[in-house]
C-alpha positions as CSV (number, residue, x, y, z in Angstrom):
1,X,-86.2,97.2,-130.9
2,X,-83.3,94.5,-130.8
3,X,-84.0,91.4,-127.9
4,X,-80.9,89.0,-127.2
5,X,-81.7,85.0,-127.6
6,X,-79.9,83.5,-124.6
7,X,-79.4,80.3,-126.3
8,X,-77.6,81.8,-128.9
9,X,-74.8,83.4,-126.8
10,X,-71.9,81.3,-125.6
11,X,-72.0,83.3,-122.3
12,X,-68.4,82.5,-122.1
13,X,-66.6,86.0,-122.5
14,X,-67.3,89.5,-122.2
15,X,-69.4,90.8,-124.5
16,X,-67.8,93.3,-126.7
17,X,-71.4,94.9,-127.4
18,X,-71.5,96.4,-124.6
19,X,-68.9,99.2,-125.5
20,X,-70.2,99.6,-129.4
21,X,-73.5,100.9,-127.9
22,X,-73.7,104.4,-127.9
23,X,-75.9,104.9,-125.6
24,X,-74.5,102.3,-123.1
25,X,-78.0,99.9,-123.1
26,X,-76.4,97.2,-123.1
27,X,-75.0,95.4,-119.5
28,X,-73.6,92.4,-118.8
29,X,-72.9,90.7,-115.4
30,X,-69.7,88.2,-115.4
31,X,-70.0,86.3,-118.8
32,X,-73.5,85.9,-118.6
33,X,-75.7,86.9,-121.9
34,X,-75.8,90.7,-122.1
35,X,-79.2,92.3,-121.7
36,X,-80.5,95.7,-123.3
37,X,-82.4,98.3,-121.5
38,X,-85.0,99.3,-123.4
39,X,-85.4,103.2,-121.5
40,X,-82.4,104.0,-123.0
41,X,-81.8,101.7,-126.3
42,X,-82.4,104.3,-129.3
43,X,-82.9,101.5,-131.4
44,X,-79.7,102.0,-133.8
45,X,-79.0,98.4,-134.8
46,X,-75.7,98.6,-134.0
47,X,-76.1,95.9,-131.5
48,X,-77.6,93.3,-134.3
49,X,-75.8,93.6,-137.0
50,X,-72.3,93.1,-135.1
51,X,-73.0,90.2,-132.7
52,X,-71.1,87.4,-134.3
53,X,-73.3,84.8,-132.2
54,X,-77.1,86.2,-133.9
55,X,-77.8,86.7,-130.6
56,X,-79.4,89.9,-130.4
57,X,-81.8,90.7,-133.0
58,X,-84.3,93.0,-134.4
59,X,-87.8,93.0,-133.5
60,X,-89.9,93.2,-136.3
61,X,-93.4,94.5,-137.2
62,X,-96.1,91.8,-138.3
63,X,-96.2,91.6,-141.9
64,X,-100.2,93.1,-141.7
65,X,-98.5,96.0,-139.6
66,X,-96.6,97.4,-142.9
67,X,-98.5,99.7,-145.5
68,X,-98.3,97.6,-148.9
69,X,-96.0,99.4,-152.1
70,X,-98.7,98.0,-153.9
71,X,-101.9,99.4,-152.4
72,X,-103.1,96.1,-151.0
């Protein structure tokens, strides 16, 4: 599931992420960072792989989470 990094965004324009999401999870109030409701995110990636900033990113599994290719 993607989170946004506050620190990341410039907070000083409206965030164009909020239309690409097609399920409309994302808000933002004024030019403050955008923030992503999970109840209706469907967890596309859209959202990550277009914010210019790195702000929003995917949430990923712990490494001993993962079934190894190799069997280990």
């Amino acid at each position: 599931m993607p989170s946004v990094i506050p620190g990341r965004c410039p907070q000083n324009h409206l965030c164009p992420l909020v239309g690409l999401c097609p399920v409309s999870a994302i808000v933002q109030r004024g030019f403050a960072a955008p923030t992503i409701d999970m109840s209706k995110c469907i967890d596309c990636g859209a959202c990550s792989v277009s914010c210019a900033y790195g702000a929003v990113i995917e949430d990923v599994r712990p490494a001993n989470s993962v079934r190894s290719v190799f069997g280990a």
